[in-house]
N, C-alpha and C positions, 0 to 999 in steps of 0.2 A: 540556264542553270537551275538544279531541283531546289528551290526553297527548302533550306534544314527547318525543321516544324519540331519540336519539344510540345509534353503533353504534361500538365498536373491534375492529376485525380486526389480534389480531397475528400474522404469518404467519412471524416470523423464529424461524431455528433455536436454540431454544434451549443445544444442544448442543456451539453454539460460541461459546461463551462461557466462556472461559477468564482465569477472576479468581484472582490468590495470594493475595489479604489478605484476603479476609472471602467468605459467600453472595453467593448469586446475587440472593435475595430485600434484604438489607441494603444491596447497590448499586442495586438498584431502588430502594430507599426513599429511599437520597442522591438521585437524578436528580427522585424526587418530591418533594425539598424546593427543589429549584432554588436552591440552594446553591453556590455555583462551589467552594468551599474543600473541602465534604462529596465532590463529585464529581470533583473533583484528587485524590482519595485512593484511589478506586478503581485498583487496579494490575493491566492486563492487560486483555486485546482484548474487547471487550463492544459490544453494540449491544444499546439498554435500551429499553422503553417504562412507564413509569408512570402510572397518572391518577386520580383524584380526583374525583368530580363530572363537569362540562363540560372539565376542564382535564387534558388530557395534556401529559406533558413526555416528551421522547425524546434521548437522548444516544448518542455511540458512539465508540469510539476508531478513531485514523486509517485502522487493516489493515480496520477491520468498513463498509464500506457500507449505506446505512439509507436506503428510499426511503418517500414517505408517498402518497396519492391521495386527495384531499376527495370523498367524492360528495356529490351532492343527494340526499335521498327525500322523500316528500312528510310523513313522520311523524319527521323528523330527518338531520341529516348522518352519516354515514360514512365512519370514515378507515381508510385498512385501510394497513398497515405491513408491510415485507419489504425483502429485500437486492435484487431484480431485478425492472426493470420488467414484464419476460413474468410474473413470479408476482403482480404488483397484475394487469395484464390480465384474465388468465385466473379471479381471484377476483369482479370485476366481470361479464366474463361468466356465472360460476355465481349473481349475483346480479340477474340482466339490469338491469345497469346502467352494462354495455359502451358505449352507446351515448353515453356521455360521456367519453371515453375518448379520449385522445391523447398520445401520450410526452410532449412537452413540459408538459403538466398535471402530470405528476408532478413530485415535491419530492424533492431531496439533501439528509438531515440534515447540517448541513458540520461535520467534524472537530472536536473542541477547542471546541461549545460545546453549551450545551444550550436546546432548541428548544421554548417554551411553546405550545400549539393552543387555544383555548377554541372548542367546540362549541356554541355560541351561535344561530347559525341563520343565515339568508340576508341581506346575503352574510355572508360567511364576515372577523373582523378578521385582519390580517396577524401572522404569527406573530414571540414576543418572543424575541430571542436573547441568551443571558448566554455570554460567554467562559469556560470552567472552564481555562483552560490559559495559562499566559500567563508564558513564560521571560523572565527577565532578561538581555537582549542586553548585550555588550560589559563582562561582569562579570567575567571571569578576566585573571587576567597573560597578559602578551605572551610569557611562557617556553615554547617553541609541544614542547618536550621533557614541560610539565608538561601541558600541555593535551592532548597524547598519550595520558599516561597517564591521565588524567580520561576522555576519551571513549573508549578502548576498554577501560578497567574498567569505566564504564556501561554497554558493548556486552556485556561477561565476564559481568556480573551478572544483564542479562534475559538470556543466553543458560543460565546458570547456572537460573533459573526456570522457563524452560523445558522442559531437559531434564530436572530434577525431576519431573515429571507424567508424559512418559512409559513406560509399561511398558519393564520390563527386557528386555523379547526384542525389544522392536522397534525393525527397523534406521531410519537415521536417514540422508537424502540431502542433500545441499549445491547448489543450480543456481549452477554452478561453471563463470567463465570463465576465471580468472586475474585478473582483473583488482581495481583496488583494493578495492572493496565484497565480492565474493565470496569474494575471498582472504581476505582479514582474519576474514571470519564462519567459513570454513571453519578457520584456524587456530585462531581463538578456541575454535570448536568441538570440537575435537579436544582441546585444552591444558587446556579445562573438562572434558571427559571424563575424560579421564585424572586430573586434580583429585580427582573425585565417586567416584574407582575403577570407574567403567563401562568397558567393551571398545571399545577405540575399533575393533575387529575391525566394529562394527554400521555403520560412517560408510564413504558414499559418496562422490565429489567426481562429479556427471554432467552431464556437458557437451556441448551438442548442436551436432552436426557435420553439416551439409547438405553434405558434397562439398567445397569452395574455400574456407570462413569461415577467420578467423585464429582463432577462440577454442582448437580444438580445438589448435595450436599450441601458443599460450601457454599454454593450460592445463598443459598435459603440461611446457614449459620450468618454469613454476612452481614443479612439485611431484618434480621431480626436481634441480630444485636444492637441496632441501630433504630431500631422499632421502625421500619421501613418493609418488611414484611412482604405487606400486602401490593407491590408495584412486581413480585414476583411471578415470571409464569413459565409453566416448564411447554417446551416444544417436546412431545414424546414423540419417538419414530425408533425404526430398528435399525440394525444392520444390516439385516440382511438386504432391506429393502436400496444399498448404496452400491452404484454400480461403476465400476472402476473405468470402464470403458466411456461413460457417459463425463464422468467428472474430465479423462483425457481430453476429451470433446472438447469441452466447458474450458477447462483450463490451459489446453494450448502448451502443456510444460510435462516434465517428467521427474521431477526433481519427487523422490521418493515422500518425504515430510511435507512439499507444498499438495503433493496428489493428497495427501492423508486430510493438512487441512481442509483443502478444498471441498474435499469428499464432504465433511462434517460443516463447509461452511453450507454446501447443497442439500444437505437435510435441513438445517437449521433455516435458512429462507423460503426452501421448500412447504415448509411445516407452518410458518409464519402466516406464510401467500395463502395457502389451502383454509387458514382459519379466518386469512383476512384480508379478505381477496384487494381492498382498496388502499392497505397500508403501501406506504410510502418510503418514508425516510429512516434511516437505520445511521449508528453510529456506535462506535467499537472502538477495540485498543489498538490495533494492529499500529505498529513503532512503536511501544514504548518498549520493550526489548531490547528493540534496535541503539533506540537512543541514550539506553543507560546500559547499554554492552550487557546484557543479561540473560547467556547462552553458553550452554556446557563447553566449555574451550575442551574438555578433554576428550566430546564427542568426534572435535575435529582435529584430526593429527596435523593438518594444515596449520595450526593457531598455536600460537604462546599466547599467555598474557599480555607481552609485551609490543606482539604486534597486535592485539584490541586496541590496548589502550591507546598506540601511538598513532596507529593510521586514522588519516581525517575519515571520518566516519563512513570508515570500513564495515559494519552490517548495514547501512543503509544502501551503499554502494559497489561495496565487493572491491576488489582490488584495484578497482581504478581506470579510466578509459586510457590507454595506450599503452598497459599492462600485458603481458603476456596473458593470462589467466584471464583476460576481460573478455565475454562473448560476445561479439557485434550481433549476435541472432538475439539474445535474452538481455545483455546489458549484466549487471552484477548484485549479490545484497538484494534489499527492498526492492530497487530501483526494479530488478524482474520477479521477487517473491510477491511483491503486490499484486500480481495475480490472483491469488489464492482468496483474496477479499475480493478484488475487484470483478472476477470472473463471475461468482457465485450469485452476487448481488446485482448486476446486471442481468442475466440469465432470465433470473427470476423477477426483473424488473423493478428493482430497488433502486434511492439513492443514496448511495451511500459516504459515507465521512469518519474518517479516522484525523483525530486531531494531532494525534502524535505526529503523523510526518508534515505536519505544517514546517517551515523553513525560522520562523520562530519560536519554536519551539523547541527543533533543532539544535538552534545556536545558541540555547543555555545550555543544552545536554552538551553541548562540545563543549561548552566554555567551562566545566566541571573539570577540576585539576586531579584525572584519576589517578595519576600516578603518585600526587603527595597524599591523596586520602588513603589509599589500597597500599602501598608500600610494596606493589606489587606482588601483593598478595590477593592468590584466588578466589580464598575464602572471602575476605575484607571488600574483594570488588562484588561477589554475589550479593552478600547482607546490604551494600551502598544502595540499591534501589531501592530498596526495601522502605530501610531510613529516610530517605530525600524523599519520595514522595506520598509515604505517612506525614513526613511534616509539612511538607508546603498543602496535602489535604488541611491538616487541621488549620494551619493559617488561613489557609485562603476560605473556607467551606464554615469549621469548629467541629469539623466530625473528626471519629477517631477513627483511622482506615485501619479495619480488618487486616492484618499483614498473614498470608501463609504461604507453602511451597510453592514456588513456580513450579507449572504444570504447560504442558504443549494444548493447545485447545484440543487438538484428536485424543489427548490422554484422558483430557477428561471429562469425555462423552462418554465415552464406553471404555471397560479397560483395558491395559496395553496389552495383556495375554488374549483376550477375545481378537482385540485388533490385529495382532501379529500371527493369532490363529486365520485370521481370512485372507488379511495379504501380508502376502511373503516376498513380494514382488520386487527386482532388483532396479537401479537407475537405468540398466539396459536393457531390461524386459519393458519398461514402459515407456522409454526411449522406443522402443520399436512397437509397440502398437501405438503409438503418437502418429509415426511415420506411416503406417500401415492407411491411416488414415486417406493420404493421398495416393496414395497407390492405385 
């Protein structure tokens, strides 16, 4: 009889996986017991694969991207695991077994749960998913002064983690527009510094300026209202020099707004690298949008208010794994827009950290009772961020956080009319040079 043979290719970097409570091997072994409660306990950015026999389990946190690719062979299946599609591709080629092979095939492990595989044989059963993450929505007082303070001491504390690990000499940059999400990380960052007794001498605030964007503005009003000034530094770069095709590359997506970010987040790291060739570590806002629902509902005819506020954290996640609308190729929400951070800053050989989609972090933003503060009103949920995390700044920090319009990061590098002058490009226009890709 042929021996059935099953194969696992994991291709992800082990090196980025940055856990504070326990090994690297001891979270493996939680994600192999398929345990939600063992795998809630894991603290800090990981994309894990474990397996057993026939049975891999794969888990990862929001910031980590985790894609998977079943082959066929004729002496067993083959799953080969990695952060980007071009690295399952290129592994299938080296395996000549390219010839199965199409982006859409591949699998998004989605955020916050963990994904059972049995390697069983042809076909292939559909994979089991257990939720490991699952906050307590509408659990706090309506005291939006105490809830302040709850979500940017949870933002103080991963940031506080953080900066723990790394080395003493290395400086430390902020992607800094002024605006509410960047602001707050950057003050936090700073006011934890000085806490830990580290040189806040090592901290950036770099903000990327194309010519005409408002960022580079407000940035600069920001931090000189603050007499902080002088931690500002603009990235200058153009437009024209940003190449849509390249960012596809990079970013693996076509979603017209993450190309746009991305675009601006590849100048911005670009510009960085080119002045500093040995800088390191970068940290940003990306979630906090997410986690205080703070996106034009009326850009998306999909959205009420009612469905922000009520789905368990629906921009993080998107409509949910076993939803009609959920992508098995991209996953939903953050869980696949985190690309657009995570692409750019790899690329360009960053490490990067966004505090906001920590899992405690999280689960204060869920635990905010939007429906008794907003009254389901649009207006009242837009101004909510605003307020909660002005105040928990000044509690937690004693600064007064600069509060002004939210703005998209591509809006305000360059303006939208310049922007909308160069690409015009639709979700199926770049949907298909995505594709064109492998062609």
């Amino acid at each position: 009889m042929n021996q059935y043979l099953e194969r696992v290719v994991d291709l992800l970097d082990p090196s980025l996986n940055h856990i504070h409570n326990m090994g690297v091997e001891e979270a493996r072994r939680r994600v192999l017991s398929g345990q939600a409660e063992a795998v809630r306990e894991i603290d800090g950015s990981f994309a894990l694969l474990a397996r057993e026999g026939k049975i891999v389990r794969l888990a990862r946190s929001l910031d980590r991207p985790m894609r998977y690719f079943l082959a066929k062979r004729a002496e067993g299946p083959a799953l080969i695991v990695a952060d980007r599609i071009d690295t399952l591709f290129q592994q299938l080629k080296t395996e000549g077994l390219h010839g199965q092979f199409h982006p859409s095939y591949t699998r998004m492990v989605p955020a916050h749960y963990i994904v059972e595989l049995q390697l069983i044989g042809c076909p292939d059963p559909d994979p089991a998913y257990t939720r490991y993450f699952t906050p307590r929505r509408d659990s706090l007082p309506t005291d939006v002064g105490e809830l302040g303070r709850r979500y940017i001491g949870a933002l103080a504390d991963e940031i506080a983690k953080w900066l723990k690990r790394i080395p003493a000499n290395e400086p430390i940059g902020v992607a800094f527009s002024g605006g509410i999400d960047s602001g707050s990380v950057f003050l936090v960052t700073y006011h934890v510094m000085r806490q830990l007794g580290m040189s806040p001498s090592r901290l950036k605030a770099f903000t990327l300026d194309l010519g005409d964007g408002p960022d580079f503005r407000q940035a600069r009003e920001f931090l000189e209202r603050l007499g902080l000034g002088f931690f500002l530094e603009p990235i200058e770069s153009s437009l024209d020099s940003v190449d849509i095709a390249e960012t596809l590359r990079v970013l693996e997506d076509y979603k017209p707004l993450d190309v746009e970010c991305a675009s601006m987040g590849l100048a911005l790291c670009r510009g960085i690298r080119a002045r500093y060739p040995q800088w390191k570590f970068l940290v940003d806002g990306d979630g906090g949008d997410e986690n205080l629902k703070d996106y034009p509902i009326e850009e998306n005819p999909e959205l009420t208010i009612r469905s922000v506020v009520s789905n368990l954290m629906l921009y993080q996640e998107g409509w949910g794994v076993g939803r009609i609308k959920h992508s098995l190729t991209y996953s939903g929400g953050l869980s696949r827009g985190y690309l657009r951070t995570y692409a750019p800053a790899r690329h360009c050989a960053f490490d990067g950290f966004s505090p906001f989609t920590r899992p405690n972090v999280i689960e204060v933003a869920e635990g905010i009772p939007f429906t008794a503060l907003t009254g389901m009103s649009v207006e009242k949920l837009y101004a909510l961020k605003g307020e909660v995390v002005a105040r928990g700044v000044k509690a937690i920090t004693g600064f007064d956080l600069p509060v002004f319009p939210k703005r998209r990061f591509q809006h305000g590098a360059v303006s939208v009319d310049r922007l909308r002058q160069k690409w015009l490009g639709q979700e199926s226009e770049y949907r298909k040079r995505f594709l064109e890709l492998y062609n």
